[in-house]
N, C-alpha and C positions, 0 to 999 in steps of 0.2 A: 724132796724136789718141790720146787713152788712153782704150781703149774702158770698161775694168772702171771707170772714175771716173764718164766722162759716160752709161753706162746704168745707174750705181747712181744716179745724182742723178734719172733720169728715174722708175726704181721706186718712191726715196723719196716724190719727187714726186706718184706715182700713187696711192702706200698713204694720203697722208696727206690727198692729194684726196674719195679715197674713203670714208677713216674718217669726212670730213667730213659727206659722206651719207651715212654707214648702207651705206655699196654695200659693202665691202671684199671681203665673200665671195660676191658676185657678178662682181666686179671678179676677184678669185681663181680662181673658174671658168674666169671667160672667158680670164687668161690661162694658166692650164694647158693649155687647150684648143689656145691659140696655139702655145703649147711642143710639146704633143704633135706638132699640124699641121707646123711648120716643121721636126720632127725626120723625120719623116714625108716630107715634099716642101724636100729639101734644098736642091735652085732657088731658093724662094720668094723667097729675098730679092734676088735675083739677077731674077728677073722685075719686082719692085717697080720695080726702077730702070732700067727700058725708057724712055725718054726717048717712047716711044709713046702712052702711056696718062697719062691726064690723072690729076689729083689726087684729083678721086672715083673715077676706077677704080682707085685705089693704096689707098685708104679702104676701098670695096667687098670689095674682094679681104682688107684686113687683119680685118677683120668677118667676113667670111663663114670665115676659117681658124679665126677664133675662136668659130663657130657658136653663134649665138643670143645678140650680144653687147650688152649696155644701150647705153641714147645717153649714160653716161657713157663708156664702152669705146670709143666714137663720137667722144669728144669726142680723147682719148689717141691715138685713131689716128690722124684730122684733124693733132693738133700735130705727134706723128712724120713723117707726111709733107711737110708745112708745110717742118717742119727738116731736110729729105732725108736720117732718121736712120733710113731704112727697115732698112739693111744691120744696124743695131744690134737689131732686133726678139729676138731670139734672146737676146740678151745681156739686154737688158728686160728678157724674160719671167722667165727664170731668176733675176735680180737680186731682181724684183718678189715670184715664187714663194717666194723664200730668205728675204725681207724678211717677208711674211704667215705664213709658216710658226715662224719667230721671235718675233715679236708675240703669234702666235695659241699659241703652244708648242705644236707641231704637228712630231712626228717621223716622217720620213719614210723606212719601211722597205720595203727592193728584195731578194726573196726569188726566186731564181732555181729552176728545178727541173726535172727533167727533163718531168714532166708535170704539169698543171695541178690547183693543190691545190683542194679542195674547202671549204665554209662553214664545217665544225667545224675544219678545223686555222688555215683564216684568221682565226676569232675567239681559236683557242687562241695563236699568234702575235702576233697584236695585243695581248692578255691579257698576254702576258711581254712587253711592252717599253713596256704604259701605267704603268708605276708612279709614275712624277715629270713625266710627260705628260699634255695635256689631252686629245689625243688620235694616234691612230696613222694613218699613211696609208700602206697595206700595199700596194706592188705586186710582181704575181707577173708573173713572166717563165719563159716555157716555154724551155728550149732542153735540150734531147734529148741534146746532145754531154756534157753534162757525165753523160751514164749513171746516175745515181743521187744519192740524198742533196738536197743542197742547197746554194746559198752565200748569205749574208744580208749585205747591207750597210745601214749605215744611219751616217749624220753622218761621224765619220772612223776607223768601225770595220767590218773585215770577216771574215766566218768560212766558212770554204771547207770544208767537211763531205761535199765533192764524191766519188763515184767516179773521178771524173778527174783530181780535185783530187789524191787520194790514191796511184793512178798517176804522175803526174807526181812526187809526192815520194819516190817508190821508184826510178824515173827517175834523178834525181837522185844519192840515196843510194847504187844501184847504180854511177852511171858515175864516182860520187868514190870509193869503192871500185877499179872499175876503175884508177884512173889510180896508187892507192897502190902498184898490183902493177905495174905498167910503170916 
């Protein structure tokens, strides 16, 4: 089974359902929502396919991870379980996400830091990367280890302005030095 084919056919599917009603950026909510959840509760899909729980508990359960999700969202989960394509949920969402954010030209930037930035530097950030975008979707991630600075990724570019980051390349520089003297 090739997963990256049969859950992009299912996104397409989804995006193109949706544009059809007007849903798409409800449909987009919801499955972000899903994405967060299942990154979240790494089991889930792994409990989906309990051979115990009936086909509306496999439904119930895909809904409610996607908190507060339309009876089109309803409809999409229904089919997934239908086609015991539970395990691929993950692979959907992401597919789906990639797909809307495309369409919609929507870049999506992942700003790391040691502690959590505040409203003026998240408008000032989103500011430098709307220029040939319709819009920015900025997530900040707290993690303390990198000491300082920042790392930014976004599409297939990354910039590591870290404390740590910086460390590590003195690290480096240092022990390839080392090895010239031995």
């Amino acid at each position: 089974m090739n997963v990256g084919v049969i859950s992009t056919r299912y996104a397409k599917a989804m995006l193109a359902y949706a544009m059809e009603h007007g849903e798409e950026d409800v449909i987009y909510c919801n499955m972000s929502q899903l994405l967060h959840t299942l990154h979240e509760i790494r089991h889930l899909p792994t409990v989906l396919q309990d051979p115990s729980l009936s086909q509306d508990e496999r439904v119930s359960i895909i809904c409610e991870a996607a908190k507060g999700s339309s009876p089109l969202f309803g409809k999409f989960a229904r089919l997934v379980v239908k086609e015991e394509r539970e395990e691929l949920l993950l692979f959907i969402a992401h597919a789906f996400v990639s797909l809307y954010r495309e369409k919609k030209n929507i870049l999506a930037v992942e700003l790391t830091t040691a502690v959590p930035i505040d409203d003026r530097l998240r408008e000032k950030v989103t500011g430098m990367f709307s220029g040939s975008y319709n819009a920015v979707e900025l997530d900040n991630i707290v993690d303390p280890s990198i000491i300082g600075g920042f790392v930014c990724e976004s599409a297939s570019k990354r910039l590591d302005a870290s404390v740590a980051g910086q460390l590590r390349d003195i690290r480096k520089h240092l022990v390839k030095q080392n090895r010239k003297l031995v």
